[in-house]
C-alpha positions in Angstrom: -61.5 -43.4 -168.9 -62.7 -43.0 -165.2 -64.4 -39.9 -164.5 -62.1 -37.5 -162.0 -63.1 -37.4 -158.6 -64.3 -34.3 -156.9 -63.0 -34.5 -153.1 -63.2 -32.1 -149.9 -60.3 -31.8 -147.6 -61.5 -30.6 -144.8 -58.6 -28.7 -142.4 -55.2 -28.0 -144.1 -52.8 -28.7 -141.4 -50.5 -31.2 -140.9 -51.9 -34.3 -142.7 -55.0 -31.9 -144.9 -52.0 -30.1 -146.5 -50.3 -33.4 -147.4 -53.8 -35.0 -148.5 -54.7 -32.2 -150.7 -51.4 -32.1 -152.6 -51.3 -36.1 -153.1 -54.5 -35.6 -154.1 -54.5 -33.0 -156.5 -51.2 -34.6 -157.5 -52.7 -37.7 -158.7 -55.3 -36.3 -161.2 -58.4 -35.3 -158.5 -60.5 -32.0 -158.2 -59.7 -31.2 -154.8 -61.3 -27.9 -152.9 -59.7 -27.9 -149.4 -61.6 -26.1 -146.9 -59.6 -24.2 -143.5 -61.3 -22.4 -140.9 -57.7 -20.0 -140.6 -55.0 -20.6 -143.6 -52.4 -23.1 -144.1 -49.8 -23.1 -141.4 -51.8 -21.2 -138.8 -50.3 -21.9 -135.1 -53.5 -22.3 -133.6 -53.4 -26.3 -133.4 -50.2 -28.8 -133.8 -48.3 -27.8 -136.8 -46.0 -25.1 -135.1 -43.2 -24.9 -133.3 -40.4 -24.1 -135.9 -39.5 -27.6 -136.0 -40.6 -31.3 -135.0 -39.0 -34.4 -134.6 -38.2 -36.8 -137.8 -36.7 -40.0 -136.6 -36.5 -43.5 -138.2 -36.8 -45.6 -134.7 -40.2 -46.1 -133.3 -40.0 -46.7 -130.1 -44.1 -46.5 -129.6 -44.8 -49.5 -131.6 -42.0 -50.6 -134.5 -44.5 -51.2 -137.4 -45.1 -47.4 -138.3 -41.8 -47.7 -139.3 -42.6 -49.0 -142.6 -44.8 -45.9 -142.8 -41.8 -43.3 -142.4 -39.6 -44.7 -144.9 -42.8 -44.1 -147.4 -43.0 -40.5 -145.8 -39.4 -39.8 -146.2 -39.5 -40.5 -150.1 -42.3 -38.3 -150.1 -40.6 -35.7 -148.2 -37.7 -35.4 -150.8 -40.5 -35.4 -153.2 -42.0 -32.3 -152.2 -38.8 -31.1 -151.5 -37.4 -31.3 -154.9 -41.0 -30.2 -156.5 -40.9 -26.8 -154.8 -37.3 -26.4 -153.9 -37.7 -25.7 -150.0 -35.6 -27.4 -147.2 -38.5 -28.8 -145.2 -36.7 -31.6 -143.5 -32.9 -31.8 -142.2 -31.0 -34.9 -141.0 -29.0 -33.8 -138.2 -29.7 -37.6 -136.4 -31.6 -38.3 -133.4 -30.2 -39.3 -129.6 -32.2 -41.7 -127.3 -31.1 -41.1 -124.0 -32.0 -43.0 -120.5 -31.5 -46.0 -118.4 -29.8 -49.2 -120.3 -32.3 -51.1 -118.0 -35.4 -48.3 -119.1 -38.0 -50.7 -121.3 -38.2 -47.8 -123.2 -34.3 -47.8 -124.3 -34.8 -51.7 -124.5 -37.4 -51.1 -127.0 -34.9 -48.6 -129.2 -32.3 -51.4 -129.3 -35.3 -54.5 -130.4 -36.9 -51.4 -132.6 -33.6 -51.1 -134.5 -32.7 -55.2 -134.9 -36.1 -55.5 -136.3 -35.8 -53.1 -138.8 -32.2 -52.9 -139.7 -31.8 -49.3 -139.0 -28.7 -46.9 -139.4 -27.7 -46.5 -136.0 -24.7 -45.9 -133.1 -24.4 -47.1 -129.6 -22.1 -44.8 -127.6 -21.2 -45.1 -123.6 -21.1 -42.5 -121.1 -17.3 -41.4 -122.3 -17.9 -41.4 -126.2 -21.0 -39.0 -124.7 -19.1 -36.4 -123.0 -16.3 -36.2 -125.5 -18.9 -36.1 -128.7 -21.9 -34.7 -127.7 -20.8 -32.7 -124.5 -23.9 -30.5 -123.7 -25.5 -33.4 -122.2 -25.0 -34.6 -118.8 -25.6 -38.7 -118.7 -25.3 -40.4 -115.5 -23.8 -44.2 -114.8 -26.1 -46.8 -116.2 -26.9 -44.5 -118.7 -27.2 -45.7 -122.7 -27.4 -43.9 -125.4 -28.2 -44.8 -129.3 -27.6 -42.1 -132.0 -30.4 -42.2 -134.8 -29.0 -41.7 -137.6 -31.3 -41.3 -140.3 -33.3 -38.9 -138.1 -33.5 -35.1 -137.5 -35.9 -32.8 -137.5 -38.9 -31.3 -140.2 -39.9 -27.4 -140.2 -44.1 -27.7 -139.2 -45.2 -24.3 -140.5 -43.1 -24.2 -143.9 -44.5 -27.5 -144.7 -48.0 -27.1 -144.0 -47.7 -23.7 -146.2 -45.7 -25.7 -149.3 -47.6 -28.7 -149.4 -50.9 -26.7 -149.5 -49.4 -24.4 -151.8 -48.4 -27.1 -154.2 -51.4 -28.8 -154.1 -52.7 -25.2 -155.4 -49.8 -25.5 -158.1 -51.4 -28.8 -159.2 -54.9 -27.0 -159.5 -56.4 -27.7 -155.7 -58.9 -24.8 -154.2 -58.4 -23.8 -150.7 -61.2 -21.8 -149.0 -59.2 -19.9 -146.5 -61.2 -18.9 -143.6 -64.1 -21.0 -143.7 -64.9 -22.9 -141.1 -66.6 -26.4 -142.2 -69.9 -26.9 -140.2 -71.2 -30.4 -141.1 -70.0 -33.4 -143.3 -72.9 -35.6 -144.1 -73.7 -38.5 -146.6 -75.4 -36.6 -149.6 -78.7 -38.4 -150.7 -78.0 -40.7 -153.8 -74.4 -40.8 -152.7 -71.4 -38.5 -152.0 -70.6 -36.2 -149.6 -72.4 -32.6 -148.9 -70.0 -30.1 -147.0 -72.3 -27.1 -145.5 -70.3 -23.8 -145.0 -71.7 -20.9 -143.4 -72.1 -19.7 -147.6 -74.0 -22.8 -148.3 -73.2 -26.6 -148.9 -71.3 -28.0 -151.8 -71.5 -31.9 -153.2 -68.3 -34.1 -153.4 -67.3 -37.4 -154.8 -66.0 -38.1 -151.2 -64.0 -36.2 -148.7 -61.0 -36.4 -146.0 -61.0 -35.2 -142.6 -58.6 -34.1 -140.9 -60.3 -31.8 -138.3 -57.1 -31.9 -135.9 -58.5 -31.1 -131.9 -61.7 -29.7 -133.7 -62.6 -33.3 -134.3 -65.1 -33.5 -131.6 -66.7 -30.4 -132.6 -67.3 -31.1 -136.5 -68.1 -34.7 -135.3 -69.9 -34.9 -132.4 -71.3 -38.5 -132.8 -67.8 -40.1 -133.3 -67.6 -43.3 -131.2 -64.3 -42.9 -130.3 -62.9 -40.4 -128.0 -59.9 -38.0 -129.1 -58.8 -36.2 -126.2 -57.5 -32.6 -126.6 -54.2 -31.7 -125.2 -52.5 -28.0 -124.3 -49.2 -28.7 -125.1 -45.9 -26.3 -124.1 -42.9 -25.9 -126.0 -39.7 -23.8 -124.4 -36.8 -22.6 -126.0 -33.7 -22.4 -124.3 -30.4 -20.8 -124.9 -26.9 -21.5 -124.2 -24.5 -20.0 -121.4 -21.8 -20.1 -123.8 -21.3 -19.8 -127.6 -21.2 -23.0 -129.2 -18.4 -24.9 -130.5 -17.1 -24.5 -134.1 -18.7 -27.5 -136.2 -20.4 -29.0 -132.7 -22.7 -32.3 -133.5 -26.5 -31.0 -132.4 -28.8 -33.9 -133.2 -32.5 -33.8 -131.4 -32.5 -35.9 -128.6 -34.8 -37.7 -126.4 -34.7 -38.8 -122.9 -36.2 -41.9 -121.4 -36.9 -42.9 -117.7 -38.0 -40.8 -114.3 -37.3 -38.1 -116.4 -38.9 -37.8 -120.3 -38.6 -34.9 -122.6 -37.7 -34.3 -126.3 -35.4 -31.6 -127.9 -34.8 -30.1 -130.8 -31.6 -27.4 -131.8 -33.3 -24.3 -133.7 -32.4 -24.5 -137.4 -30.4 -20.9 -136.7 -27.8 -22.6 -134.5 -29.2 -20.5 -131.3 -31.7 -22.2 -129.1 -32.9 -25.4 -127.9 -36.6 -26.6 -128.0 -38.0 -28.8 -125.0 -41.1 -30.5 -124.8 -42.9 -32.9 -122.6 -45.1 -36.0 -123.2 -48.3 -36.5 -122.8 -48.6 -36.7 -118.6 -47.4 -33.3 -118.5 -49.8 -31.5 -120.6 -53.7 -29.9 -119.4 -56.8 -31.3 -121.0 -58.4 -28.2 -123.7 -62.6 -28.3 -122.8 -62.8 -26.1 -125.9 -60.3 -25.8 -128.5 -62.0 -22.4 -129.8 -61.1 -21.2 -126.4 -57.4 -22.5 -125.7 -55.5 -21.1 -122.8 -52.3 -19.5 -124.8 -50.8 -17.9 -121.3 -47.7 -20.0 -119.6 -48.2 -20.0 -115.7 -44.6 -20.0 -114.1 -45.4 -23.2 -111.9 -45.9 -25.1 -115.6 -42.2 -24.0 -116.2 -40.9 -26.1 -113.3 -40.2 -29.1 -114.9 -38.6 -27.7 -118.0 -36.2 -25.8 -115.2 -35.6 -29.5 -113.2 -34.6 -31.1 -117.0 -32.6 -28.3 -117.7 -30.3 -28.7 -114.5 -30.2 -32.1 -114.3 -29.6 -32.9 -118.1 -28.7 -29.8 -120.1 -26.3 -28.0 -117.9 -25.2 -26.0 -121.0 -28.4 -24.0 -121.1 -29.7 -21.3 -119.3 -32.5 -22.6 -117.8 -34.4 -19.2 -118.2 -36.8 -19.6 -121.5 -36.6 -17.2 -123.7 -40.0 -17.6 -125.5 -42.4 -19.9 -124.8 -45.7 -21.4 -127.1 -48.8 -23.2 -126.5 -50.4 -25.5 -129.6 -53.0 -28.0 -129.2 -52.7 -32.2 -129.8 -55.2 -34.9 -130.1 -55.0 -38.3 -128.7 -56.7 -41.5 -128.5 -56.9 -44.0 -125.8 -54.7 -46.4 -127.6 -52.5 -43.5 -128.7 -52.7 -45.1 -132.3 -54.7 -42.7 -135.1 -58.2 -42.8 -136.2 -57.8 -43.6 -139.8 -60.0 -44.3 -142.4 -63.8 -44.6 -143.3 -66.2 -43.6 -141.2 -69.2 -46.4 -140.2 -71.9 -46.4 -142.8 -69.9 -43.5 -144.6 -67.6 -45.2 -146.7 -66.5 -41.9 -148.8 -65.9 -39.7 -145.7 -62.2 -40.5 -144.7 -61.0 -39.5 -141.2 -57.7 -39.2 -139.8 -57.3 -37.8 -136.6 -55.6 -38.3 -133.0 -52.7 -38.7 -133.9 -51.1 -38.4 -130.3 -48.0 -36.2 -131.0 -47.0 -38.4 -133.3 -48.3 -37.4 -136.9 -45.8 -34.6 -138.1 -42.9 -37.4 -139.0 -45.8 -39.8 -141.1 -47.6 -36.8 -142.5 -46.7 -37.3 -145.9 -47.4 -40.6 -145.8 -50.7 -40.1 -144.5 -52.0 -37.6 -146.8 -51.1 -40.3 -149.7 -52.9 -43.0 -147.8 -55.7 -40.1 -147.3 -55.9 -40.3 -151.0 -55.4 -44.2 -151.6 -58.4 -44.4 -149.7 -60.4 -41.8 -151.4 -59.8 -42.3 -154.9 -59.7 -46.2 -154.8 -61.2 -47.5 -151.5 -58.6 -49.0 -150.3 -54.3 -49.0 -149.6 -51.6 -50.7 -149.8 -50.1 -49.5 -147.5 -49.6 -51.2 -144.0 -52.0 -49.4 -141.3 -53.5 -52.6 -140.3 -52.1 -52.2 -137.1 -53.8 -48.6 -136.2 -57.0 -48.2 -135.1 -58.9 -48.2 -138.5 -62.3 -47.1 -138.5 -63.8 -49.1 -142.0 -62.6 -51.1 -144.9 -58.8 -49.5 -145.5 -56.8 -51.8 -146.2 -56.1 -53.9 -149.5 
């Protein structure tokens, strides 16, 4: 019988929580390592909710990669019994000449996936709160909705604990080196402890823990805005999340209470972070412009008046495709980061390729595609 692995997780958010669960869940000794605690709002994983949804309109062959995260999802669903993910479906919204909403349409011919074309009239009479304008298409997701960031991060880590997982809450992980005769040392400020190997997943602190990284993760201040409506809504009213495409992007997500709206904004709209132990948490009113703009011109149902605002943090790479897998000449130090607002929805998924590629080396699954940093795939 093969000996059981000892592995470090380093950061227990959206994809460490995930990692140390599969892990633990398939027979290692895993000690997870956080510089807060599970489900802290300090980086990514906050929110209330993020988008789930089956189309990929960023590059079709993760979708592979969320139907293995949605059978995990119901996994770790039925283990602990918690609603972490709801299916409400998913509208794409914008321009039938957009090559964004071109690349929904080839996205879901590819792949086969459950979906619903609707014109401008089946939109006002079924899904009324938006406003859609002539030349308009829009394609209802239907094996899409949303996932609950915080709850997750806090179950996954705690059932990795169920499996018999450590977490060092509140200890902040200050180098991850090659241990001499092999392994992995992990120095804390209470000393340094020998692994087997260990996953990464530093989130916007990447650049901080590894400094010498050749590839460049950007850190992003992103804003979500919640929005309520001018009127009640109506008894048994469709609220899928929803995002728009064209001279106009944003994403939306109805609360899980039935209350507000969440907006958010891609990429363009959000300030670099120079330090992300020093992130700017304070909403200046000329950064609310553009949610007010969407809300007039799209969302006329709303009052375009936020009624609470928050700031988290989101790493990205020039490709906007992860960093994932071994690091050069460090074969048992697994990294996965920079995820570019995109890792919440694959997060299960990625925490079991975290472990694939700790425990055996390699996976099976198909990440060829991303930007893989060693020898990952089978």
């Amino acid at each position: 019988m093969a000996a059981r692995k000892r592995v470090a997780v380093v950061g227990t958010g959206t994809v460490g929580s995930q990692a140390a669960w599969r892990l633990a869940a398939r027979g290692a000794e895993v000690v997870a390592y956080d510089r807060f605690a599970p489900g802290h709002d300090r980086s990514a994983a906050g929110g209330e909710t993020r988008v789930f949804r089956s189309v990929q309109t960023d590059d079709g062959r993760y979708v592979p990669l969320v139907r293995h995260a949605g059978a995990l999802w119901k996994q770790l669903q039925a283990e602990t019994g918690r609603e972490l993910r709801r299916l409400t479906g998913c509208l794409f919204m914008g321009p039938a000449d957009d090559p964004h909403m071109n690349k929904v349409m080839d996205v879901i011919a590819e792949n086969g996936l459950d979906h619903e074309v609707l014109d401008a009239d089946a939109m006002a009479k079924r899904f009324p709160q938006f406003r859609v304008h002539d030349g308009d298409l829009a394609v209802l997701d239907r094996h899409a909705g949303f996932v609950r960031p915080e709850l997750t991060v806090q179950t996954a880590a705690r059932r990795a604990e169920e499996l018999g997982a450590r977490i060092r809450r509140y200890t902040p992980v200050r180098e991850v080196g090659q241990a001499a005769g092999g392994g992995v040392e992990i120095r804390t400020d209470t000393g340094t402890e020998r692994f087997d190997a260990a996953v990464v997943t530093p989130g916007p602190w990447v650049g901080d823990l590894l400094p010498d990284l050749p590839w460049e993760v950007s850190v992003c201040r992103a804003i979500s805005a919640w929005f309520l409506p001018n009127d009640d809504h109506r008894a048994g009213e469709e609220r899928p999340g929803f995002l728009r495409r064209g001279a106009h992007e944003f994403y939306g997500i109805p609360s899980p209470d039935g209350l507000s709206v969440k907006l958010g904004l891609p990429q363009a709209h959000h300030r670099p972070v120079d330090d992300p132990n020093r992130l700017n948490r304070t909403v200046a009113p000329e950064e609310l412009e553009t949610f007010t703009e969407i809300v007039h011109r799209y969302l006329p149902g709303l009052n375009p008046d936020p009624v609470r605002l928050s700031v988290f943090m989101e790493g990205y790479t020039d490709s906007t495709r992860p960093l994932v897998g071994s690091l050069p000449g460090s074969d048992d130090i697994i990294l996965l980061a920079g995820f570019s607002g995109q890792g919440f929805k694959i997060s299960p998924a990625m925490g079991d390729i975290a472990a694939d590629l700790a425990l055996e080396g390699r996976t099976s699954q198909p990440i060829d595609f991303i930007s893989t940093l060693g020898r990952t795939a089978a």
